[in-house]
C-alpha positions, -999 to +999 in steps of 0.1 A: +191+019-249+166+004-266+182-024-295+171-014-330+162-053-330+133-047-303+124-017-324+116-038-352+088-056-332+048-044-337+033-033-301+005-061-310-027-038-303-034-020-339-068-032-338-080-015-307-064+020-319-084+011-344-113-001-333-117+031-309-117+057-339-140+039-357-163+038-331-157+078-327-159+083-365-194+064-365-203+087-336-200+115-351-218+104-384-245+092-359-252+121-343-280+149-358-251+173-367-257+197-397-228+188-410-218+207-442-214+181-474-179+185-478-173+167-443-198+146-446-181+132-475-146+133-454-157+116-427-176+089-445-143+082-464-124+079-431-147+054-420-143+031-452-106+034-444-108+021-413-128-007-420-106-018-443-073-013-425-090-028-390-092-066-406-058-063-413-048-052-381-068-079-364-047-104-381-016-086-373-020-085-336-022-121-333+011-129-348+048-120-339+060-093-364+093-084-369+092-079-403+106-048-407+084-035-439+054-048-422+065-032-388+071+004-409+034-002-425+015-006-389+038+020-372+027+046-401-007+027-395-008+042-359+003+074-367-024+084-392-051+070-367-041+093-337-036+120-362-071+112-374-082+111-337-066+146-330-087+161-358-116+145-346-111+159-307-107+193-329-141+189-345-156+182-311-139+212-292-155+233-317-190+217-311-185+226-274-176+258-275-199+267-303-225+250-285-215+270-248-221+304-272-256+293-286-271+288-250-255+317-242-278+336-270-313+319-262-325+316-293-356+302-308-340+275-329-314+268-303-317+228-307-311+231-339-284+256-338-268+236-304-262+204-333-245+231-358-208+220-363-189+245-380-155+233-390-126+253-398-107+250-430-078+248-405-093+212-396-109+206-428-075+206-446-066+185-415-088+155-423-080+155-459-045+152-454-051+120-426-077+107-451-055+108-479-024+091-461-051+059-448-063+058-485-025+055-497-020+030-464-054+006-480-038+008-514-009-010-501-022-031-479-029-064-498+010-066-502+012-070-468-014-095-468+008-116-486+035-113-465+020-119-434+009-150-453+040-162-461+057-151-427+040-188-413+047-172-383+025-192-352-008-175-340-017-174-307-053-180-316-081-166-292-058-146-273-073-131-239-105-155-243-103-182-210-102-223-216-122-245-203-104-250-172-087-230-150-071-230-118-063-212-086-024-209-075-026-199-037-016-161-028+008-166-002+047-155-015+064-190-017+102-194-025+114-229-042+147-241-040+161-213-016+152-236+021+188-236+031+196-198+021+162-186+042+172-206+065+204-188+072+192-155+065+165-160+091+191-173+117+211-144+111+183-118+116+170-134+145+200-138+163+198-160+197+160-162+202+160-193+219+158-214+188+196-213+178+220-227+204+248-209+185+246-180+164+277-169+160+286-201+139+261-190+119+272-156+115+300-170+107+292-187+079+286-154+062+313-139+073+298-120+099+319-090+110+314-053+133+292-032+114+287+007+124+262+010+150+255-030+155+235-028+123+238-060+101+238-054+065+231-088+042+229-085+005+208-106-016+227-104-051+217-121-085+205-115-117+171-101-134+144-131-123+163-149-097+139-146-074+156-121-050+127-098-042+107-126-033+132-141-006+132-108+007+095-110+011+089-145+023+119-129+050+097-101+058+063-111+065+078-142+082+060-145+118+089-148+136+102-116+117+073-093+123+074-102+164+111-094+166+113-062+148+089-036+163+093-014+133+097-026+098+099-009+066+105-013+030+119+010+005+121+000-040+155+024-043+153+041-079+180+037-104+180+073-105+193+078-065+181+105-043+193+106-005+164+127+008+137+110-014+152+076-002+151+085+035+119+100+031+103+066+019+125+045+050+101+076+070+071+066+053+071+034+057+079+036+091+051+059+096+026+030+080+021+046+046-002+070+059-015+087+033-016+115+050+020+120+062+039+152+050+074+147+043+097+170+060+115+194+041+154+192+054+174+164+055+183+167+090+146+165+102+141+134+082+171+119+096+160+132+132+128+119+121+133+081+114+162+086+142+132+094+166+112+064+152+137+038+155+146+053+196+114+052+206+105+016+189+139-004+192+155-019+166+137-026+128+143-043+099+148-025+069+146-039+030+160-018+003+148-034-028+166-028-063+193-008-054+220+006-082+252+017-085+248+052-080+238+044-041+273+036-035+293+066-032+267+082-008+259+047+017+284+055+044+259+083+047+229+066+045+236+037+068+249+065+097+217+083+088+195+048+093+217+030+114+226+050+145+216+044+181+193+010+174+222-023+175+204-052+166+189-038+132+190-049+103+193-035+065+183-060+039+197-053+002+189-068-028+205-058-058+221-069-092+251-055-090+283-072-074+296-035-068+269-028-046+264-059-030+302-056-017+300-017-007+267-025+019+278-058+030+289-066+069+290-101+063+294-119+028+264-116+002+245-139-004+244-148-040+214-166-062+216-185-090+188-198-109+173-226-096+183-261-101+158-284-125+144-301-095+133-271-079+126-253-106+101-284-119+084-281-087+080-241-087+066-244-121+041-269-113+030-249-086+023-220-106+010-237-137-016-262-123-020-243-091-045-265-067-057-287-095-055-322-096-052-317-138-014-335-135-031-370-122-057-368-149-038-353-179-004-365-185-004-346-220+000-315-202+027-329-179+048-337-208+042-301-230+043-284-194+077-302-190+091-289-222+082-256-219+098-256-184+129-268-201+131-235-224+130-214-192+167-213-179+155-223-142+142-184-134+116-185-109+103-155-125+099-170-156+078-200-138+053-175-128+045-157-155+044-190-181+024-211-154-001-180-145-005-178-184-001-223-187-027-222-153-056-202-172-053-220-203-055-258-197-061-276-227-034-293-248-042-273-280-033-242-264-004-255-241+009-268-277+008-238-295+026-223-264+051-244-266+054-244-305+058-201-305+079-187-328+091-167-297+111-193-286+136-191-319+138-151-314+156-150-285+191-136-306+167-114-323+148-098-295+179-097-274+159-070-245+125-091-242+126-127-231+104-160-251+085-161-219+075-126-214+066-118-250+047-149-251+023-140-226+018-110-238+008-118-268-015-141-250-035-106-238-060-089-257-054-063-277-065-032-257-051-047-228-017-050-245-022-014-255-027-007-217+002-024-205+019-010-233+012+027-220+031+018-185+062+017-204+065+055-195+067+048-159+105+048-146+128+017-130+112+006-097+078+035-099+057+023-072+020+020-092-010+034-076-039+007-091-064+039-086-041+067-101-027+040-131-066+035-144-078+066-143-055+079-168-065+048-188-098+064-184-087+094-195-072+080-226-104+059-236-085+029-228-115+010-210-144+003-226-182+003-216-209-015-230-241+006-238-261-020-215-235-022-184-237+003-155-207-008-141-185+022-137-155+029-157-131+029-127-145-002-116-140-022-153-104-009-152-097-021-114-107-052-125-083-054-161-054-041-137-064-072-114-061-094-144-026-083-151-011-089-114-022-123-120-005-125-152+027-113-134+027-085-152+031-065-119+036-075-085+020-064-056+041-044-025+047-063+005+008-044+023-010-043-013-014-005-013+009-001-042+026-021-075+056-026-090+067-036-121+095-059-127+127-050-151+125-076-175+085-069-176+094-028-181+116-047-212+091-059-228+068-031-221+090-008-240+101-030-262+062-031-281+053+008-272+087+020-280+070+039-313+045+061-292+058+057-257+094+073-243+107+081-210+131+108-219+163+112-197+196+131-198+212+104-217+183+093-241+189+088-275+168+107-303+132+099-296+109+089-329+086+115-340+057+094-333+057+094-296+023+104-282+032+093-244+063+110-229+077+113-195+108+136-184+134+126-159+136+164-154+172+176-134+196+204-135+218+188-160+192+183-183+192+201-216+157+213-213+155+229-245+155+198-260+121+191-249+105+218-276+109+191-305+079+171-287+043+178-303+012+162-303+019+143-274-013+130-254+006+126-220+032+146-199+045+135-168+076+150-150+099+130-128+127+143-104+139+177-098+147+211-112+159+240-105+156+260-134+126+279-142+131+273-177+112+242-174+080+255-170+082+278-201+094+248-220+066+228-211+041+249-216+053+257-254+049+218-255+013+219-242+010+247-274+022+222-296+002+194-284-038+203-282-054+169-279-034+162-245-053+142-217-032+135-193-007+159-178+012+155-146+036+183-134+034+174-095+066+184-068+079+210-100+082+231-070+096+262-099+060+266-113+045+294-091+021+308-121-004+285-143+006+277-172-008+303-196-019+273-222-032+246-198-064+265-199-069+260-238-066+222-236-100+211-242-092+177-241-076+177-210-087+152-185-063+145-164-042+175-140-018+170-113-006+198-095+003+184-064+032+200-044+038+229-068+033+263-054+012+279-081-006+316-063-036+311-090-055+283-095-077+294-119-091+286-157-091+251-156-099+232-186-137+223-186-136+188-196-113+177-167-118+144-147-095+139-127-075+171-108-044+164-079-042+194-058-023+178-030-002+199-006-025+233-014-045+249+014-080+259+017-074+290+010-057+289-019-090+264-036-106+287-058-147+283-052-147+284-092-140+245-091-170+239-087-176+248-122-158+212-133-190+196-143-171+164-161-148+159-128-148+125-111-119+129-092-105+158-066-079+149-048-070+175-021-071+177+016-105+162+031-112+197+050-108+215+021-129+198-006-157+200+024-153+240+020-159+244-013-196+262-019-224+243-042-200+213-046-229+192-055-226+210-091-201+181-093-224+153-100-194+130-110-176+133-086-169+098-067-152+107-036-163+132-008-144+120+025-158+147+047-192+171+042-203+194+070-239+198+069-244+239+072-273+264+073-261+289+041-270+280+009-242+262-009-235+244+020-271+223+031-271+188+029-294+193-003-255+196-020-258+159-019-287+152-038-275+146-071-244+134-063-250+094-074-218+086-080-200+095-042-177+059-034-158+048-007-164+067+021-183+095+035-184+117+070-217+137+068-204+159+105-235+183+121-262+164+108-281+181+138-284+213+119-310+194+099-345+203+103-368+174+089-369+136+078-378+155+043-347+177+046-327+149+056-342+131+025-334+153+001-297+146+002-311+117-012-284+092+006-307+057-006-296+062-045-257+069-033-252+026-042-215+028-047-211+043-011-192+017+009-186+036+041-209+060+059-206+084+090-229+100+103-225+123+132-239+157+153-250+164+185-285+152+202-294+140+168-333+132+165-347+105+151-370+122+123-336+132+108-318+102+114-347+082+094-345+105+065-306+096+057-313+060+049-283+047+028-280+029+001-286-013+008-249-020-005-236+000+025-207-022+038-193+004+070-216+022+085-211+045+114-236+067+141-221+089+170-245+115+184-279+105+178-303+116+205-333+093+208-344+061+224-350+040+198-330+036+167-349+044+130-367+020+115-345+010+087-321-003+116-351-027+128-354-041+095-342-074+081-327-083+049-320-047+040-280-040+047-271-077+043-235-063+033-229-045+061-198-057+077-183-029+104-211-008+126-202+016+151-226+034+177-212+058+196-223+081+220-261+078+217-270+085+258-305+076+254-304+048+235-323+019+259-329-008+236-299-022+213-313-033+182-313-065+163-276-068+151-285-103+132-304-080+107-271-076+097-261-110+084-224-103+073-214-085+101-180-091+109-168-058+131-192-045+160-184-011+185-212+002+209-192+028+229-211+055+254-244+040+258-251+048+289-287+038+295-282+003+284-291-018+315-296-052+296-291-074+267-309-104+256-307-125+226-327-105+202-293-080+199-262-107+197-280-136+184-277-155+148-241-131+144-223-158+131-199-140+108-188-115+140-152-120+142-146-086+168-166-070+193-156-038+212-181-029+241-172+003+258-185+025+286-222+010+292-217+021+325-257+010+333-250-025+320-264-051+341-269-080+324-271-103+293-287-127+287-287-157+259-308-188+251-290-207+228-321-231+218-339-197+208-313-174+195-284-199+181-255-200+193-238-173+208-210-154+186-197-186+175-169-167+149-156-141+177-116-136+176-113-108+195-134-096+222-129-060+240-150-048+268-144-013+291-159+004+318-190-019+324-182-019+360-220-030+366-218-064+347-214-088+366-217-123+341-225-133+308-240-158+292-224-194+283-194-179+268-190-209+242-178-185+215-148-177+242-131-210+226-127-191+191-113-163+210-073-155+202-077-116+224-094-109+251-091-072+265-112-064+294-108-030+314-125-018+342-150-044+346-144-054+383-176-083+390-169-095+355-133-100+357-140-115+391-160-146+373-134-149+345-117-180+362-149-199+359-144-192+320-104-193+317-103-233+308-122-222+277-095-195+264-076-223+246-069-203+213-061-171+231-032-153+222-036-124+234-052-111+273-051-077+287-067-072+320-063-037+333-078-016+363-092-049+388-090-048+423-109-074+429-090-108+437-082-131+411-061-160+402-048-173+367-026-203+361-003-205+328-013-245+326-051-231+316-037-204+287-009-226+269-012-208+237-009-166+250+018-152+237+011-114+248+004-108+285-006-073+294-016-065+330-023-027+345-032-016+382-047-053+391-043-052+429-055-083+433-040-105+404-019-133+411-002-158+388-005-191+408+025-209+386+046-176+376+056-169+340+066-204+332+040-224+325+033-203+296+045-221+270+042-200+241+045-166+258+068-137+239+058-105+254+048-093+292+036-064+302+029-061+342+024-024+361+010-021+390+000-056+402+029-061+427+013-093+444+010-110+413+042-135+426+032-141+459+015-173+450+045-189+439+052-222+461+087-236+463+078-263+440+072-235+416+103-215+419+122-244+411+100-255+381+108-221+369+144-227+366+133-242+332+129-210+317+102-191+294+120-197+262+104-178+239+101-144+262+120-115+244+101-082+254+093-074+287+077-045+303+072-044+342+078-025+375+088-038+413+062-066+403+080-091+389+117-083+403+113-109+430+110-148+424+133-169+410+120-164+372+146-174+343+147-155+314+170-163+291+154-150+261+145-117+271+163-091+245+140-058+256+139-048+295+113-020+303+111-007+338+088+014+353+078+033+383+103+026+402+096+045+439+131+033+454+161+045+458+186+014+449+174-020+444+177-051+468+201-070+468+175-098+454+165-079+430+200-069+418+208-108+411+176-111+394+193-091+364+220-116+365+195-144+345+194-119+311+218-135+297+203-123+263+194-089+268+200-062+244+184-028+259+172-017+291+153+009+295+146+028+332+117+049+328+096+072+352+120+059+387+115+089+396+137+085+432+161+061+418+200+070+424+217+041+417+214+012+390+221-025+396+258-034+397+250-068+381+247-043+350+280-052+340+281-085+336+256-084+309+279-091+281+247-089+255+234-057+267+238-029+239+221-001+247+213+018+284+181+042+284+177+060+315+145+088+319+135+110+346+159+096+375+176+109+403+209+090+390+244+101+412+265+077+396+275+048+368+302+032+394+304-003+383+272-004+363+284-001+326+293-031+309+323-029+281+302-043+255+274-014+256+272+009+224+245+032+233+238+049+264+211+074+271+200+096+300+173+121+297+152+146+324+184+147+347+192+178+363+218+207+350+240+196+377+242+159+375+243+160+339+280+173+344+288+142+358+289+124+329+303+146+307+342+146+300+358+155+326+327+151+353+331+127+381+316+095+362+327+099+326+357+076+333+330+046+340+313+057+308+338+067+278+340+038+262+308+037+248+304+049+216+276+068+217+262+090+245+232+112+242+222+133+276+188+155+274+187+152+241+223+161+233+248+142+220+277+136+239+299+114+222+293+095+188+320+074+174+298+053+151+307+080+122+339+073+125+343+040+131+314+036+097+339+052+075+368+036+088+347-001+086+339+012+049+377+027+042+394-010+049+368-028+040+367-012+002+407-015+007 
């Protein structure tokens, strides 16, 4: 609950409420109306008003006010503006409507009568009322002049307007002070990799002890600002991390706990964030779900960021849910609470303080002069930066914020007046917002405090969608635009969201697709909106009745009919779940009350089945999410919307009428949908269009595109061979489209006339062909300096293509794929030369490919910025040029390419960056030495007959992952000297994949912690090869896949004392005998027949060599699971 202290404090951005109905009130004076005398007269007095009252304001939102008179004053200030504002948006509903009914007649004088604005008394007694109360507001505004004046309180003078100087901090996540904690934490997670002789001391240290499935749990616990998140980030996209986890994810838990949602988001970030990716409906297949996940890709790591409380009594059943059946995982918490930090822990938490001054000094350096030498030449702002820093209580997130705000602002005037701030003697006062947070606020300007202000609404921990976030800025006029710049609103307000993750104002995720905003930043957030904004929840305490932004945390044991008291709110958004249908007649009696609403968000209310009888009426209406609800008609949308969610709706449930949304910028719904929807280039604003399937019906020609100018992103024009004509093709009018960034363009046998006519736009950065049917590409292809921001180009499936065309007339082009060009027999300079920003090149099935050819001293050099090089089925090629770009290379995949793979030893000794080499499909003979590759790290061989490591694995130093099938020579050129150099070990291996072919030799692998074997055709191994098992001394799985005619396992099995888990798949296994080690926790057999599967059930011949492990899963059914019950019993004693 908000302290009556914070709600004493002005939100600091008066002037741009303001500012913005002035300019609306000057609009509509401006414009030709025949506007009667009366409101004339109104209006004209509102304007006066305004003026006045905006000096003032401009004043006041450069100062701290807390004066609680002068608060009262610019709080009633507010108020009468966006009641001023809501008469306004009434004046100009009538225009439109009144307008809509004059066309409609077709008269004579129907300019005139289209500029007629008839007002109602209704309104007109409206704007007396608001006029009257901003007269009454003027006539008391010199008092509060004089108290502003003799406040003395310290201006932060030219606030949002850059210094002289600036400087960059670098991006990368750093953590100061914390070397010996990360340390640890990174020893722990990685176990014995081969760099720590002894993990088990270290385990100890944290008092390491047996979790439920062999799943560590480490809590990172401390207070707001300590810096906790970003250990846990600096953890996870450590290198070493993201190689030992094969699946990783990361969850922000809401205050406000939901098992399903939470498991959901562990599913979803496992699945990549897809955007795409439904969420299963039960529990149990979400559980089944991530269980599948973690099976199939071994063991993850797992971050549960900002978790509560109210996780506790449900964890036992989370961590089961998460934690079964993958021993070696890890759960990473972080969290404020000691309660929670003791409930999740398997080993002792690990607890952060702020940082000591030294550290502290040197993280606030970092973030305050960033890569400047300004220190060295200005000692004055070493000293103030010093002081400051002393005020700050050693919080690293305290460092960034100040020095983001100190770093764009370095001159000693400013740094002084920083340090000076009356801020820093309120801390008693403004007990919920911190000196250093309210400081650099104030620092913004004021419409950009006013759009921070608005994210107050947002709950604990929301993840922020940048796109989603502006565009109801948009939709509240929050951005501006200058008459004279085309820049587009979306893009303005991308950029003022940019400028507040660099004031720390929000942080990005972990993969930048989303946002978050940080507690003590929420704080402060509600702390200056707490008069219009309010996030109401079951306990909240009576809201003021000048909120105009509210969000619900709706739920069954809220009392919904406390939601009627709202009116005149501008925004709606509904969080959680209900039950009840009650909600949806609540909320719609709301939208009754409230007609100047823009932005309302009902999405997942899975109880609305029926629109909302009154959504249709709201005229000002701009913003509609309906995602997820299950609403039978979709109809009578409000005309002036711009932005509508329909997310989880079927094509057949889009009405064709939506095409009628003339204002709309923004349709969310599935891709093959929107691209069913008749005449959809009526929507000439709208700016994204993933997928449009040229047709032959009206309605559905690629003429729809025409006047669609404003298309972004990306777009798939599919069947472009239906098109007729270079002047059909051109009157989709694809040159104008300049905020296209991505285009594909595909048919069958496409010709060339039409393939000329759907010339993009020059900014074209992606750019895409498959299916085009001539010999010769169009001419805007062959011309220079045209797409010079062209950075990916795919050709695809063009068979008649001879000639390749001049890729340098692409100067920025980073990403090239020709794939199916059949009648390609040669390559010369003119197509690959002067590409020095090509950083990957993917070649695929050329099958004609004979040759290519290079002069340097004509064509520059040769691909000089290549990293990753990918070439298949080119069977015919049999060299390349000087491959001097190979040095740059760090992968290298070739496939089926027989005579060049047969030449690659002639090129090896230039690989000296690669990290990665994949040779599959060569039967042609061919030798490679580890001395040549010293820095691969991921060998991957397939069904190379003829391959042969002359050194073994060894004298690889840097290798990590192998993967060999179907290259069984590829030891046989091992001497003896070699075999006994290999008793050194590859001590960095931890993953490999292999069949028969490398289960000979003398190889140590001590690091190895995955075992994949494959295509086994024996029955029972050698006795060689069953000691070769005997050198995994690390090994935690091992999986036997596809041994079709195996019976028996290695007996050397058992003396694995590492080895956790057992996978065995489609085997002829007859017995365990000897094979399971005591240690295992996980065994697995699937594809065995009826029969044998009785055998290792209770009571079958072998379940007395396999009981004691605790969990057993046979064709898909589980056997035996203790982990439940030794999870509750861990958590019983351990809460004992």
């Amino acid at each position: 609950m908000m302290s009556a202290a914070v709600e004493q404090v002005a939100g600091g951005f008066s002037s741009a409420v303001i500012q913005r109905l002035v300019d609306k009130t000057i609009d509509f004076l401006g414009i030709n109306y025949n506007l009667s005398h009366a409101t004339q007269e109104l209006l004209t007095k509102l304007r006066t008003s305004l003026i006045m009252v905006k000096a003032i304001t401009e004043v006041a939102d450069n100062q701290l006010i807390i004066n609680t008179s002068l608060t009262k004053w610019l709080r009633e200030l507010h108020s009468a503006a966006y009641e001023a504002e809501d008469v306004l948006d009434r004046f100009d509903c009538h225009e439109i409507v009144a307008g809509k009914r004059k066309v409609s007649e077709i008269i004579s004088s129907s300019v005139r009568a289209l500029k007629s604005l008839i007002v109602p008394d209704e309104s007109m007694k409206m704007l007396e009322c608001v006029v009257q109360k901003l007269d009454h507001l003027c006539a008391t505004s010199n008092t509060f002049v004089e108290l502003m004046k003799q406040s003395n309180l310290n201006t932060m003078k030219e606030a949002g307007i850059p210094g002289e100087t600036t400087s960059r901090v670098p991006v990368d996540v750093k953590v100061f002070g914390r070397e010996e904690v990360l340390e640890l934490i990174l020893k722990i997670i990685l176990g014995s990799s081969g760099s720590e002789p002894e993990p088990s001391s270290v385990r100890a240290k944290l008092g390491a002890r047996n979790c439920p499935g062999g799943v560590d749990v480490i809590p990172i616990v401390g207070m707001s600002g300590v810096g906790k998140t970003t250990l846990a980030q600096v953890i996870y996209s450590d290198g070493n991390v993201k190689h030992h986890f094969k699946q990783r994810a990361w969850v922000y838990v809401s205050k406000h706990f939901s098992m399903k949602r939470t498991l959901q988001e562990v599913l979803r970030s496992f699945k990549g964030y897809d955007s795409s990716f439904d969420y299963p409906d039960s529990l149990e297949m979400i559980i089944n779900n991530i269980q599948s996940v973690t099976q199939h890709d071994r063991r993850f790591l797992l971050v549960l960021d900002s978790v509560w409380d109210e996780m506790c009594a449900q964890w036992n059943v989370l961590l089961t849910a998460i934690a079964r059946k993958v021993p070696g995982s890890v759960v990473l918490v972080t969290t404020q609470s000691k309660r929670v930090a003791n409930t999740v822990a398997t080993m002792r938490p690990v607890p952060l303080a702020p940082l000591p001054w030294e550290s502290f000094w040197s993280a606030f350096q970092h973030y305050a002069f960033g890569t400047t030498n300004v220190v060295e030449n200005n000692q004055t702002l070493l000293l103030i930066g010093e002081q400051i820093a002393k005020k700050l209580q050693g919080l690293p997130l305290a460092a960034k914020v100040m020095g983001n705000l100190l770093r764009s602002r370095l001159t000693v005037d400013k740094w002084r007046s920083i340090l000076e701030s009356d801020w820093w003697d309120l801390n008693e006062v403004l007990c919920e917002i911190l000196p250093y947070m309210g400081i650099s606020y104030q620092d913004l300007q004021p419409r950009q405090r006013q759009r921070f202000a608005f994210c107050s609404i947002f709950p604990e921990n929301y993840l922020f969608d940048k796109d989603r976030l502006v565009n109801m800025w948009i939709s509240h006029d929050l951005i501006e635009q200058s008459e004279s710049d085309d820049t587009r609103l979306e893009d303005i307000g991308s950029k003022l969201f940019g400028e507040l993750v660099e004031r720390s104002f929000f942080q990005a995720t972990f993969d930048k697709k989303w946002y978050t905003m940080h507690d003590l930043v929420r704080a402060l957030a509600i702390g200056v909106s707490s008069y219009e904004c309010f996030f109401h929840k079951e306990t909240s305490h009576r809201a003021p009745p000048t909120v105009r932004h509210l969000s619900v945390q709706v739920s069954n044991q809220l009392h919904i009919h406390e939601l009627n008291k709202y009116r005149n709110v501008r925004t709606i958004l509904l969080f959680g779940h209900c039950d009840s249908n009650a909600i949806c007649d609540v909320v719609d009696i709301m939208l009754a009350n409230s007609r100047s609403i823009r932005v309302l968000d009902l999405s997942h209310l899975e109880v609305l089945t029926n629109m909302l009888p009154n959504i249709a009426s709201l005229r000002k209406l701009r913003f509609l999410d309906l995602s997820f609800t299950r609403v039978s008609n979709l109809r009578n949308f409000p005309c002036n919307l711009q932005v509508l969610y329909l997310h989880g709706y079927s094509r057949g449930t889009i009405p064709h009428s939506i095409n009628k949304l003339n204002n709309l910028r923004h349709l969310y719904v599935d891709a093959t949908t929107l691209s069913l929807i008749p005449s959809i280039g009526q929507l000439s604003q709208l700016q994204e269009l993933e997928n449009f399937s040229a047709g032959k019906r009206n309605g559905f020609m690629v003429s729809e595109l025409k006047n669609m100018q404003e298309l972004s992103g990306k777009l798939c024009i599919s069947n472009i061979h239906i098109i007729k004509s270079t002047h059909e093709a051109m009157v989709a009018n694809m040159i104008e489209k300049k905020h296209l960034e991505a285009l594909e363009l595909k048919g069958g046998n496409v010709s060339k006339d039409v393939l000329e006519g759907l010339q993009p736009h020059s900014n074209l950065q992606e750019l895409m062909i498959k299916g085009y049917g001539a010999t010769s590409f169009p001419s805007w292809m062959l011309q220079a300096h045209i797409f010079t921001k062209l950075h990916s180009l795919h050709v695809g499936n063009c068979r008649l293509v001879a000639v390749l065309p001049p890729f340098r007339n692409f100067p920025s082009l980073k990403h090239l794929t020709l794939d199916n060009l059949p009648s390609v027999k040669h390559v010369d300079g003119t197509s690959f030369g002067f590409l020095g920003s090509l950083e990957e090149l993917k070649v695929s099935s050329m099958t004609s490919w004979i040759d290519w050819s290079h002069a340097e001293d004509e064509h520059g050099p040769l691909l000089p910025q290549v990293k990753r090089f990918e070439l298949h089925n080119c069977p015919l090629l049999e060299e390349v040029p000087c491959l001097s770009f190979l040095s740059s290379l760090s992968e290298l995949d070739i496939s089926v390419c027989g005579l060049l793979v047969k030449a690659l030893p002639q090129y090896v000794q230039l690989l000296a960056c690669l990290k990665k080499l994949k040779i599959s499909y060569c039967d042609h003979p061919l030798l490679l030495s580890g001395h040549q590759l010293k820095s691969l790290e991921y060998l991957h061989l397939r069904k190379c007959g003829g391959l042969r490591l002359i050194d073994g694995l060894h004298c690889f130093p840097s290798l990590r992952e192998v993967d060999v099938l179907g290259c069984p020579d590829i030891l046989t050129e091992l001497s003896d000297k070699s075999s006994r150099q290999d008793e050194q070990g590859v001590l960095h291996l931890t993953n490999l994949v292999t069949d028969v072919s490398l289960l000979n030799g003398n190889s140590f692998l001590p690091t190895v912690r995955i075992l994949r074997i494959f295509y086994l055709e024996t029955l029972q191994f050698t006795p060689e090869e069953e000691q070769w098992f005997e050198q995994l001394i690390s090994v935690e799985k091992i999986e036997f896949v596809y041994c079709y005619f195996l019976q028996r396992l290695p007996c050397t099995l058992n003396r694995l004392t590492s080895l956790k888990v057992l996978d065995i798949r489609d085997t002829q296994l007859v017995s365990l005998e000897g094979v399971v080690p005591q240690n295992l926790q996980e065994l697995v057999m699937d594809g065995l027949c009826t029969v044998k599967t009785n055998y290792f059930k209770p009571g079958g011949s072998d379940w007395s060599y396999c009981c004691h492990v605790p969990y057993i899963r046979i064709n898909g059914k589980t056997v035996q699971n203790l982990s439940i019950n030794n999870a509750a019993s861990s958590s019983s004693s351990h809460q004992n």
